[in-house]
N, CA and C atoms as a LAMMPS dump frame, in Angstrom:
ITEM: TIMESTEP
0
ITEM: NUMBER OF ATOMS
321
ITEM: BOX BOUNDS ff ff ff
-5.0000000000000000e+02 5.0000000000000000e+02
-5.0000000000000000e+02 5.0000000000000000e+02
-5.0000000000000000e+02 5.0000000000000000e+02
ITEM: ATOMS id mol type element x y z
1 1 1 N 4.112 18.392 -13.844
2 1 2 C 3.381 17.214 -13.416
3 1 3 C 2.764 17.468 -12.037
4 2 1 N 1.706 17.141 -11.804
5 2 2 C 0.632 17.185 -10.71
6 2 3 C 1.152 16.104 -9.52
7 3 1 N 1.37 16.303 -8.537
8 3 2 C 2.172 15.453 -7.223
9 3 3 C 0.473 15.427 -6.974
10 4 1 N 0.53 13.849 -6.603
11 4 2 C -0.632 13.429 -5.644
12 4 3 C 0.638 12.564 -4.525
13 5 1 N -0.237 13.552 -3.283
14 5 2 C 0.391 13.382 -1.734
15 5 3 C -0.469 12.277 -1.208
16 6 1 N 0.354 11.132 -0.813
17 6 2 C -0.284 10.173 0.273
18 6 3 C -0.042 9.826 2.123
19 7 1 N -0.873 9.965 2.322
20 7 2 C -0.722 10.136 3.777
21 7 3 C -0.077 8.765 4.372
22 8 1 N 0.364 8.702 5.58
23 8 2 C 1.414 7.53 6.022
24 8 3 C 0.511 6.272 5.745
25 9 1 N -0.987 6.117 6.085
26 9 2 C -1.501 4.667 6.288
27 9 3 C -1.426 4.612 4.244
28 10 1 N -2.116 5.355 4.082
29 10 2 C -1.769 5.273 2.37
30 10 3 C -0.441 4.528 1.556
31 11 1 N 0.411 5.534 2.668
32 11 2 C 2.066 5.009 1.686
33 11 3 C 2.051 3.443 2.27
34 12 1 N 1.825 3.296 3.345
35 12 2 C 2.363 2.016 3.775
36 12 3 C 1.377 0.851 3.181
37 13 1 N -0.142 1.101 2.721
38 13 2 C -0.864 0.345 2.596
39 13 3 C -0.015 0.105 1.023
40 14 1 N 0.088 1.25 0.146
41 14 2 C 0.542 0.866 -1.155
42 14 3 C 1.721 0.074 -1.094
43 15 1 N 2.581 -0.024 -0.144
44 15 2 C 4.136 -0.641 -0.28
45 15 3 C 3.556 -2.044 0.221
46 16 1 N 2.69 -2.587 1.042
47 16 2 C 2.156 -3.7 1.449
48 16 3 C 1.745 -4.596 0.309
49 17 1 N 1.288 -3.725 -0.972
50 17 2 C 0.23 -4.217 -2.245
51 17 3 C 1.814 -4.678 -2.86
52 18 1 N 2.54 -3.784 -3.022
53 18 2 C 3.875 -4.148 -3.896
54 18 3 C 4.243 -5.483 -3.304
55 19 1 N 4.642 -5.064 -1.799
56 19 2 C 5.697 -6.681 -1.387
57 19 3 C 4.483 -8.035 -1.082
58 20 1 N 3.328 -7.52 -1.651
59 20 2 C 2.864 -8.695 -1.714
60 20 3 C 2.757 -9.394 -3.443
61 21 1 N 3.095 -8.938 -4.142
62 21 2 C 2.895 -9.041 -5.304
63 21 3 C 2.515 -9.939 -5.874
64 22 1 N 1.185 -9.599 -6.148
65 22 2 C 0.069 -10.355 -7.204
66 22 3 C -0.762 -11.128 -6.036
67 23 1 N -0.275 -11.367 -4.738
68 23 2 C -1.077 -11.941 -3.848
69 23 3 C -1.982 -10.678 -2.881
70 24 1 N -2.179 -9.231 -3.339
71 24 2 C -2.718 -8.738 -2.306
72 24 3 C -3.727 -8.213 -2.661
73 25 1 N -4.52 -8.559 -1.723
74 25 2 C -6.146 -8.322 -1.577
75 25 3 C -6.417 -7.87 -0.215
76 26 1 N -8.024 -7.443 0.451
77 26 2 C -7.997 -7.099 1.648
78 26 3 C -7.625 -7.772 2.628
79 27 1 N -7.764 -8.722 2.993
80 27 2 C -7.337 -9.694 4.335
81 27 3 C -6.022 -9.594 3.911
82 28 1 N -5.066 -10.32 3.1
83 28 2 C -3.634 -10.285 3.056
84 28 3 C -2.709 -9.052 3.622
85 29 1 N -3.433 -7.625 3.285
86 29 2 C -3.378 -6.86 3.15
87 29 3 C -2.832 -6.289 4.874
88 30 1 N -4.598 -6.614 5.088
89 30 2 C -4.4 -6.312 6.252
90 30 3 C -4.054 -7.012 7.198
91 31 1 N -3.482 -8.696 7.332
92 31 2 C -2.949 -9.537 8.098
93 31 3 C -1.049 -8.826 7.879
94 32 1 N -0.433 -8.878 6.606
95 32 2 C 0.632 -8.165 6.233
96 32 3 C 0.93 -6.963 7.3
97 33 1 N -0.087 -5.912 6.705
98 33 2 C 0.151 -4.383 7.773
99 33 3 C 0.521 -4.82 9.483
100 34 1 N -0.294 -6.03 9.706
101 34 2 C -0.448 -5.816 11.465
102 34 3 C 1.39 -6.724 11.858
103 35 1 N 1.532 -7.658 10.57
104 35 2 C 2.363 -8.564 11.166
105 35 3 C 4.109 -7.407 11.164
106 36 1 N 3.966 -6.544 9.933
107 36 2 C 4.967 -5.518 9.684
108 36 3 C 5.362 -4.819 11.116
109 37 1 N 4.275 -3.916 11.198
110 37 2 C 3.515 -2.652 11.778
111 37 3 C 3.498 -2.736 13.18
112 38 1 N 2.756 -4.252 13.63
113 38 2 C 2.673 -4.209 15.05
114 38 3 C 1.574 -3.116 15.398
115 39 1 N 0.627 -3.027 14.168
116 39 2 C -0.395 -1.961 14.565
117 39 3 C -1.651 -2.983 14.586
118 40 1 N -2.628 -2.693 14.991
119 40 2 C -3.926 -3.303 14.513
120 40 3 C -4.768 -2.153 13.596
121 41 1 N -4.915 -3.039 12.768
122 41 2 C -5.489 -2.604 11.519
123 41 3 C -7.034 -3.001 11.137
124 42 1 N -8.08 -2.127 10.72
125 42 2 C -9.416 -2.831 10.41
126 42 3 C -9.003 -3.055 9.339
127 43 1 N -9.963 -3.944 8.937
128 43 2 C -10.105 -4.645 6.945
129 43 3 C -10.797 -3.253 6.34
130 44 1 N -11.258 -2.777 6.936
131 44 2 C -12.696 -1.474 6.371
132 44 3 C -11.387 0.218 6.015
133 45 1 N -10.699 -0.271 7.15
134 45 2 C -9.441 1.219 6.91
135 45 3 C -8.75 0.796 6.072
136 46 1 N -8.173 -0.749 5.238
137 46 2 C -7.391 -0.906 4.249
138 46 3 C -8.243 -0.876 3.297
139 47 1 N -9.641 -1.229 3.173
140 47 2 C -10.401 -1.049 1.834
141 47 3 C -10.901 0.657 1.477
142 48 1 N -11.171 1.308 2.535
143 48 2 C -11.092 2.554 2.185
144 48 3 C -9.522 3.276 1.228
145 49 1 N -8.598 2.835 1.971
146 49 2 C -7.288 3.473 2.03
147 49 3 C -6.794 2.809 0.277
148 50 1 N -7.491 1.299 -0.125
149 50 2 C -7.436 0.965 -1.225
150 50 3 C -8.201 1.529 -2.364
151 51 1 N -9.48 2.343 -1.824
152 51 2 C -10.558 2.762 -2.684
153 51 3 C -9.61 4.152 -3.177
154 52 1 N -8.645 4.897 -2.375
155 52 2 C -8.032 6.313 -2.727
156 52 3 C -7.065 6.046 -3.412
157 53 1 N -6.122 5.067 -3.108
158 53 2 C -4.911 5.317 -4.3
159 53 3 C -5.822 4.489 -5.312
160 54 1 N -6.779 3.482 -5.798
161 54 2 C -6.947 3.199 -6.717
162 54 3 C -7.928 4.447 -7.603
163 55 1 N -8.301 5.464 -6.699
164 55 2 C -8.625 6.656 -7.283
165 55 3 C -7.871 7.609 -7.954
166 56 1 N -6.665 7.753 -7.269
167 56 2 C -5.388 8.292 -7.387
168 56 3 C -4.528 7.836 -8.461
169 57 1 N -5.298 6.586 -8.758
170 57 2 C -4.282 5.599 -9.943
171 57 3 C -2.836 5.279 -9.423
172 58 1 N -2.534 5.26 -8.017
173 58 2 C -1.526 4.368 -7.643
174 58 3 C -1.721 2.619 -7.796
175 59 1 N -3.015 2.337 -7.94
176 59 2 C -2.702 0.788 -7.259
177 59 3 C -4.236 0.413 -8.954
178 60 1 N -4.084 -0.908 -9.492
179 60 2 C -5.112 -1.183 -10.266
180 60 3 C -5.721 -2.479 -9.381
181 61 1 N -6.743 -2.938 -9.991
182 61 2 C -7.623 -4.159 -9.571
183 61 3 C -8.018 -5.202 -10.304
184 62 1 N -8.343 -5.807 -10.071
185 62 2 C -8.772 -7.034 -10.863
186 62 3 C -9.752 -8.178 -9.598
187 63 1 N -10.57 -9.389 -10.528
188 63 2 C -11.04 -9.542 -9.482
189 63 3 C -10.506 -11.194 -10.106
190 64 1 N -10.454 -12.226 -8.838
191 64 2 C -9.66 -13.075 -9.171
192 64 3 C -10.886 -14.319 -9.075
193 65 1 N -10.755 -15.647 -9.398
194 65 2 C -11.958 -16.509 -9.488
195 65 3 C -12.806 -17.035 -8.04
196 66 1 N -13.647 -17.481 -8.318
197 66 2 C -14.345 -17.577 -7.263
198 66 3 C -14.089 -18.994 -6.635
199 67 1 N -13.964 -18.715 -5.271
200 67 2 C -13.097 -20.124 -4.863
201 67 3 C -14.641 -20.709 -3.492
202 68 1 N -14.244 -22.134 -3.283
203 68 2 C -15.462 -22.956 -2.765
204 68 3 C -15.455 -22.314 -1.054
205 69 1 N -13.919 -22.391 -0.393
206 69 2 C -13.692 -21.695 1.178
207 69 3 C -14.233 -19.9 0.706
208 70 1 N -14.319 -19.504 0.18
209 70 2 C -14.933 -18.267 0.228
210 70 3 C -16.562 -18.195 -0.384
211 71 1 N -17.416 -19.473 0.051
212 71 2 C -18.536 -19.58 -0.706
213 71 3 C -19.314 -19.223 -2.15
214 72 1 N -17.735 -19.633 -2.649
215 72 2 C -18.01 -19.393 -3.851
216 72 3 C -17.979 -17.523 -4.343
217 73 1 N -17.475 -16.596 -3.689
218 73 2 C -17.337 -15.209 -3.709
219 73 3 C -15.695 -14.936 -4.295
220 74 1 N -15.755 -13.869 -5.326
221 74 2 C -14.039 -13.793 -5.847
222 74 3 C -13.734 -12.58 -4.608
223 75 1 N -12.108 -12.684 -4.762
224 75 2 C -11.27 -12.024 -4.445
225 75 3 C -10.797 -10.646 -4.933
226 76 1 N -10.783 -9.731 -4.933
227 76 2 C -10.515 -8.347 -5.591
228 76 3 C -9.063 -8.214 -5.504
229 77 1 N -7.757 -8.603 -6.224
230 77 2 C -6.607 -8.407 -5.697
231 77 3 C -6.111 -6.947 -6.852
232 78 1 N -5.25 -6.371 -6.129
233 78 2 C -4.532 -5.053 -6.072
234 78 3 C -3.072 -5.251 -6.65
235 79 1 N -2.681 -4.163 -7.475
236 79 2 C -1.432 -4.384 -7.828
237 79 3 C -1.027 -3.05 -7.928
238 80 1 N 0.266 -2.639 -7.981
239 80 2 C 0.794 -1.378 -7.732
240 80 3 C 0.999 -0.479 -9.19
241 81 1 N 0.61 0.512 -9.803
242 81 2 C 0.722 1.071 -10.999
243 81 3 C 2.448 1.29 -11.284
244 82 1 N 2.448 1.93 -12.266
245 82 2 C 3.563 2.801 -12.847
246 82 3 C 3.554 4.028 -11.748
247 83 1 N 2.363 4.94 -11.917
248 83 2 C 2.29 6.081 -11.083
249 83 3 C 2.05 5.524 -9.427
250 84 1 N 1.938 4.616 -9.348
251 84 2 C 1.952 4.263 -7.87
252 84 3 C 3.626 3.972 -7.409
253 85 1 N 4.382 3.581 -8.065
254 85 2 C 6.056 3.099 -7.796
255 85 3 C 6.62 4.306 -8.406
256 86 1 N 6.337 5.621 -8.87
257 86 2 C 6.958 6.482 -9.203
258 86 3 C 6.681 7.611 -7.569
259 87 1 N 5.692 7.011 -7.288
260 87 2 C 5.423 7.853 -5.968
261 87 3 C 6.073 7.656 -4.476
262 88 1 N 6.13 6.025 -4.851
263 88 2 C 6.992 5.663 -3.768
264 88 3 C 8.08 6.31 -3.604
265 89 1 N 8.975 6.045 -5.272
266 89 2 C 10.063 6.457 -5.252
267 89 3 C 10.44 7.636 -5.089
268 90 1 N 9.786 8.738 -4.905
269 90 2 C 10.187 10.054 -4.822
270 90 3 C 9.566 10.17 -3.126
271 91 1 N 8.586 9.833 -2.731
272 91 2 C 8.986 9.385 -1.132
273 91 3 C 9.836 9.093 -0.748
274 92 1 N 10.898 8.149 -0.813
275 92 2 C 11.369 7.522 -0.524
276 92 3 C 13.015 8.356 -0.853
277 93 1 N 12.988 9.007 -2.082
278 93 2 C 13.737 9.917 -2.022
279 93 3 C 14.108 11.162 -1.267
280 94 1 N 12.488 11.724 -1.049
281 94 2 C 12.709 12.828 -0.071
282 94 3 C 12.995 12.189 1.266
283 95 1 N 12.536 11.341 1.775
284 95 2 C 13.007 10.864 3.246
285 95 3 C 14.363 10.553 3.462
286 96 1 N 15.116 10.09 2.472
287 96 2 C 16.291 9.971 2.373
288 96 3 C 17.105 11.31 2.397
289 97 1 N 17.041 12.282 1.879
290 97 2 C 17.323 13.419 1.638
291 97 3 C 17.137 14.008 2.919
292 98 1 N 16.397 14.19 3.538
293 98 2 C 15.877 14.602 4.912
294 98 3 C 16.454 13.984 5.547
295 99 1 N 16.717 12.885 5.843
296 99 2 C 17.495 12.04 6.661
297 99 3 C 19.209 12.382 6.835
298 100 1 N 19.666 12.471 5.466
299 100 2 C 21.248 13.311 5.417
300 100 3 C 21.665 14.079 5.351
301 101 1 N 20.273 15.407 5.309
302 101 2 C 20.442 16.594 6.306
303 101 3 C 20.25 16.769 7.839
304 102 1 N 20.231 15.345 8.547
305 102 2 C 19.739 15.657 10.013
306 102 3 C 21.133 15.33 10.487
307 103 1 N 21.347 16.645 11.856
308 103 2 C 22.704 16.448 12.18
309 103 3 C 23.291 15.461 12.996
310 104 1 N 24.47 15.277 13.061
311 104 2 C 25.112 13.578 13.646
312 104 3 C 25.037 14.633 14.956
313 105 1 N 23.987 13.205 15.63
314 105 2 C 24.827 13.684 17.497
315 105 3 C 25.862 13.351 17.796
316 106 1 N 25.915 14.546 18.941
317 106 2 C 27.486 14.535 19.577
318 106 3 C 27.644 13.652 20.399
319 107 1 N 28.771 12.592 20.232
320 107 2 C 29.337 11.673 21.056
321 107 3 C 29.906 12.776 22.206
């Protein structure tokens, strides 16, 4: 099987799409990342960063109805694949793994 590698804003943008589930789109997205993160985040670096794993087939799309506060314009919301939570999880494995090979400091 072919490993597709995601870079940190990647992993974190995809785990943002998960714990928002079924509610994440760009603004959520990126209001989520900054409130986590404590980073500032553009809307333009989470829609790029959304355009690659949905290339990657981590994350699918859909576009949701068109509402009157958004002048009548839909929403594009994001949801996390099969191959997107199989990726996490083996992230998430190796960091762990790495983590309980690092040695205990000395008291």
């Amino acid at each position: 099987m072919k490993r597709t590698y995601l870079g940190e804003f990647e992993e974190i943008v995809l785990l943002t799409v998960g714990v928002l589930a079924g509610e994440a789109y760009g603004l959520s997205i990126t209001e989520e990342l900054e409130k986590e993160t404590g980073r500032s985040v553009s809307l333009s670096a989470v829609h790029a960063a959304l355009q690659r794993l949905q290339e990657k087939g981590m994350v699918s799309s859909h576009m949701g109805g068109a509402t009157a506060e958004r002048g009548g314009r839909r929403k594009r919301f994001f949801t996390v694949t099969l191959a997107g939570v199989r990726a996490l999880a083996e992230i998430r494995d190796t960091r762990n793994h790495l983590w309980d090979l690092m040695p205990k400091p000395a008291v």
